[in-house]
N, C-alpha and C positions, 0 to 999 in steps of 0.2 A: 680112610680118606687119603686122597693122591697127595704126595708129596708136591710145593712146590718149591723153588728154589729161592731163600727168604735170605736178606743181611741186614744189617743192623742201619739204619733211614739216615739219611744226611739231612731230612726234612723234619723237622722240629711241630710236633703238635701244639696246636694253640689251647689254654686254658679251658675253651669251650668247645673244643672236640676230645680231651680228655674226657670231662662234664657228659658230652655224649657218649662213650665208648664205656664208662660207669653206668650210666642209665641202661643201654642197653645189654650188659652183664646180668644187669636183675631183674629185667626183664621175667614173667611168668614164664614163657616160655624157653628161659634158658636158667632154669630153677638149678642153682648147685653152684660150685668150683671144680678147679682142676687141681689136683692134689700127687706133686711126687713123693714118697716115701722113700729115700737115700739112702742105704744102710751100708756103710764100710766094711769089707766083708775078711778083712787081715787082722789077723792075732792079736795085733796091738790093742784094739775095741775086742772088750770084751765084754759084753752085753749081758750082765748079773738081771739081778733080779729088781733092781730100780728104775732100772734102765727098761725091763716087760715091762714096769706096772706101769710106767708115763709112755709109754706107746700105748698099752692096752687102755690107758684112761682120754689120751688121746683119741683114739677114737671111736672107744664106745661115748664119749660126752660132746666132743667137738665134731664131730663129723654131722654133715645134712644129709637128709632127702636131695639125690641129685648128685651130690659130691661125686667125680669122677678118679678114681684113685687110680695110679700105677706103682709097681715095688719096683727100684731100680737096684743092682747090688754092683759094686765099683770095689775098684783097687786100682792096678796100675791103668787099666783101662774098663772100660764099660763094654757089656753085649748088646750090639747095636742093635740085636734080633727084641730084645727087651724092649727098646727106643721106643721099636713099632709096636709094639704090642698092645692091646687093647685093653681099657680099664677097667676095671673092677666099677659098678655104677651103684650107687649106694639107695636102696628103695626102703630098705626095711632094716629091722637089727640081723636079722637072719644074715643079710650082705656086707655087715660088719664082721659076724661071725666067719666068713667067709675069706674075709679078707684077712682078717686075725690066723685064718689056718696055714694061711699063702705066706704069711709072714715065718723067715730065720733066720732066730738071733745065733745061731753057732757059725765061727770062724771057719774059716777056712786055712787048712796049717800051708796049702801050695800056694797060696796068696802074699803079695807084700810088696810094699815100695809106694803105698799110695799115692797115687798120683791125683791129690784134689782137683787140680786146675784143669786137668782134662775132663776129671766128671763133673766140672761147674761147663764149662764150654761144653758138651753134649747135650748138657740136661738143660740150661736155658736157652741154647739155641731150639731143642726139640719143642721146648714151650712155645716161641716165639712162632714156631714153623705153622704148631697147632692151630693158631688165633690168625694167622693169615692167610694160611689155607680159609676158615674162615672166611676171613674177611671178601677173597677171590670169588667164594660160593655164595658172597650175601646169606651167610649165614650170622646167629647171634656168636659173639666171641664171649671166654671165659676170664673172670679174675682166677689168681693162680697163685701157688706156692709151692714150696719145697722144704719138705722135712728131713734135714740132716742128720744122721747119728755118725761121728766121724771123731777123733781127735785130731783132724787136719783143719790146719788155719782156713777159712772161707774169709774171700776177696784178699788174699795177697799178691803184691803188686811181681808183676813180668819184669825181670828176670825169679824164675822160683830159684833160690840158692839156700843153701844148708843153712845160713843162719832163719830163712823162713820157716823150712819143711824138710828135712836131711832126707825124707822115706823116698823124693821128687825120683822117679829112676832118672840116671847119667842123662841117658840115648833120648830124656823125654822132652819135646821143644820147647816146653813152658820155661827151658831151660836160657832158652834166648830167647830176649826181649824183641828180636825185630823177627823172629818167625811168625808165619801167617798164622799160624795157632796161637800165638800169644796177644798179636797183633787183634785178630776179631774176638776173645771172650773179652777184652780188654773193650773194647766198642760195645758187647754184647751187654753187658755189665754198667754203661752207660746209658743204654739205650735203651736198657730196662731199667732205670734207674735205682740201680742196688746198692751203690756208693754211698758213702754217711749219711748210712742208717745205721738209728741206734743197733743193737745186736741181743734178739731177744732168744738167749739160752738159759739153757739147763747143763750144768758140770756135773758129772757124776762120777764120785769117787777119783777123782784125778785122773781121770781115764779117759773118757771121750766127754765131747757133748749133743746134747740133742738142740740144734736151732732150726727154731721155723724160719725163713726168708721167704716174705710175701712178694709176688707181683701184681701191681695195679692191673687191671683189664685194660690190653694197650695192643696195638699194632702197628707194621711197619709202611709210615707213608711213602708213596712213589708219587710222585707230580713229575710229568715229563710235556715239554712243551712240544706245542699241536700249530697247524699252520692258522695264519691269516691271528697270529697276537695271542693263541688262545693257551692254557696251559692245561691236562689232562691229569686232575690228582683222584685218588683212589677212596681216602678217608670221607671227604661230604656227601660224595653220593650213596655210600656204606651207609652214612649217618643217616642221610635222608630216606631211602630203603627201608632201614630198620625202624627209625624213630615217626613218620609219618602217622600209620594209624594208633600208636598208645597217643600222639601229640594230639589227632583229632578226636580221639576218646575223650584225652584228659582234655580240650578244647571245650565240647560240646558238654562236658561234666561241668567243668567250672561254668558255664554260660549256664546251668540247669540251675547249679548253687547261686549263682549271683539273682537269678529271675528270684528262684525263692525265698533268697533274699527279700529281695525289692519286693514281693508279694507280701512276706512277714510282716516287713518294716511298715508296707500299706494298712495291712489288718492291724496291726497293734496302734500304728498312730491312730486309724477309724476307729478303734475300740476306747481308746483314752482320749478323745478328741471331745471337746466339751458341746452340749447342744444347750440350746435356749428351745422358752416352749410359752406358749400364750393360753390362757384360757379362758373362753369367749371372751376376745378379744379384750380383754382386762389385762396391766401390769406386762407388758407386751414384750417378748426376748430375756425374760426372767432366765437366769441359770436352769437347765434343768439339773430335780432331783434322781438318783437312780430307784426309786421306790416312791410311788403314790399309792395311799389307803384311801378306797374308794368307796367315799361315805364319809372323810375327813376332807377340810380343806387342806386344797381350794376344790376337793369334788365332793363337797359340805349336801348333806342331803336334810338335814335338820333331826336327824337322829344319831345315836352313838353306833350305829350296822355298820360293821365291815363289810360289805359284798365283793371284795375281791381288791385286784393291785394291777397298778400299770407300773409296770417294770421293763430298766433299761440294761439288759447283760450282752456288754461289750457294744458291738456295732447293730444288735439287734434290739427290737421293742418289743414287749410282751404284753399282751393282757391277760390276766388271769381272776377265774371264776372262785368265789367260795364255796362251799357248800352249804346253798342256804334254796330252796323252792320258792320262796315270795320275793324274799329280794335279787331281782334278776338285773343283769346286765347286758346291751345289748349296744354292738361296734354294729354304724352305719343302717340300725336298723334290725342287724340278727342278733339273734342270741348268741352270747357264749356262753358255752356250758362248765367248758374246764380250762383248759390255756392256748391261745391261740395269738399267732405272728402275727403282728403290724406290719403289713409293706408300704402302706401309705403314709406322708406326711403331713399330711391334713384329715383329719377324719373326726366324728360325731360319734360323741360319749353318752348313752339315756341309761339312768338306774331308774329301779324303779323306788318309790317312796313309800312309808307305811301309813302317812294320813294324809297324803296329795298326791298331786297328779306327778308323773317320771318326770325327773329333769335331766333336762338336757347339757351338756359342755361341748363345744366346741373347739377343738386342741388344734394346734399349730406347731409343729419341732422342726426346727431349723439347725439341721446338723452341719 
């Protein structure tokens, strides 16, 4: 990816283009982080055996699908050839294993002076470059971090003087407070908002520590004013680009869930919904029951035969046949043999009887 030439925004993102620039980091299709691995590479860190097994548990446990790692290795200055170099993409364990081999813990004895403040101004500027290239290409940007193993103080203030960091070399500018190098990580460091936050390490053996320092998924606005009133910012239309169709997915999603809703809420009130029911016109909008014995009243045949049941399960009506040859039942005139839907709201009930003629009911439900 082309370098483009990125500094720290004098343009202040709003709460809810933060909101968006997080949504689109998790985005499916930008599945992962961006992950530096830091590792101080002078005598002074000396990278035992405590200090393998929490990098090695780091990331055989914390590491994703996706995760994009680079190993940076720093002292008085960084290999800028590193900067550029391409990540290690993490798919499997196998690309942990991999990355695990890439990894060394042994010093360097031609090494010394570390100079932190230059390898914090590299490293999060090179982040900062990544996610605005980015953002240039409407592409998705990365949440981000950086894994320190260092005994050098992270975020001390410009001027670097002995009582901070003795290792700072002479000649190095972190040394003056109004040098351009001191001047932008100092912006850099605000701008990614890296200042008081708590400080989440690991000491080991008084000797170095390993801190993680997260960056939020964030990039650097430009708004530059355009003729005829109008002003030309870079962040909304980013926003609007990326977040459009997950918005009209999840749009069209929730509009499916709310119908189904409103569907359910229909079926379930129809199903609990009380009816009344009349029979030959006698006792007229009587509560209906959810079970009639048909051969009982009120479908009283003058014997004790069950020949079947009119049943009400949920928002549907049912008739159903017993299993009897002589005593038959018959909706509107046909037989029913076994169970059969009611669609109608009015309809004509005939059993048959065992010493008179069929009688007849005529039912009425008013749901």
């Amino acid at each position: 990816m082309k370098s483009n030439s990125v500094y720290p925004s004098q343009e202040k993102l709003s709460p809810e283009q933060k909101l968006g620039l997080g949504i689109v980091s998790k985005l499916v299709s930008n599945q992962g982080r961006e992950i530096v691995i830091a590792i101080d590479r002078t005598q002074s860190v000396k990278i035992e055996e405590e200090g393998r097994t929490r990098i090695t548990q780091l990331i055989r446990d914390a590491l994703q699908v996706g995760d994009r790692i680079y190993i940076i290795d720093f002292a008085t200055d960084i290999d800028d050839a590193k900067l550029a170099k391409e990540p290690i993409i993490i798919r499997s364990n196998e690309d942990k294993t991999k990355l695990l081999d890439n990894l060394s813990f042994e010093s360097d004895p031609n090494l010394r002076n570390t100079d932190i403040q230059n390898a914090e101004w590299k490293i999060y500027k090179r982040l900062a470059e990544l996610n605005q290239e980015r953002l240039i290409a409407k592409q998705p940007i990365y949440s981000q971090s950086v894994i320190w193993m260092t005994d050098a103080p992270l975020f001390t203030q410009s001027p670097a003087t002995e009582q901070n960091w003795i290792e700072t070399p002479l000649n190095s500018p972190f040394r003056d407070a109004n040098s351009q190098q001191s001047k932008d990580r100092s912006a850099w460091l605000q701008s990614l908002d890296l200042l008081n936050k708590p400080e989440r390490s690991h000491q080991i053996k008084d000797n170095y520590k390993l801190t993680v320092v997260d960056i939020a998924p964030t990039v650097q606005e430009v708004c530059t004013y355009a003729p005829s009133g109008q002003s030309n910012c870079l962040v909304a239309p980013y926003l609007v680009n990326q977040l459009w169709l997950p918005s009209f997915i999840l749009g069209i999603s929730s509009l499916a869930v709310l119908l189904g809703l409103i569907v359910s809420g229909l079926h379930i009130y129809a199903s609990r919904k009380g009816w009344k029911i009349s029979i030959n016109d006698e006792h007229p909008n009587v509560k209906m029951k959810n079970r009639y014995n048909l051969g009982e009243y009120p479908f009283d045949c003058g014997d004790s035969e069950i020949r079947g049941y009119l049943l009400r399960r949920g928002k549907d009506l049912w008739l159903e046949a017993s299993k009897n040859d002589t005593l038959k039942i018959f909706l509107d005139g046909q037989e029913i043999v076994q169970r059969e839907k009611i669609l109608k709201e009015n309809f004509t009930l005939t059993l048959n009887c065992e010493n008179s003629n069929p009688k007849e009911f005529l039912v009425r439900i008013t749901k």
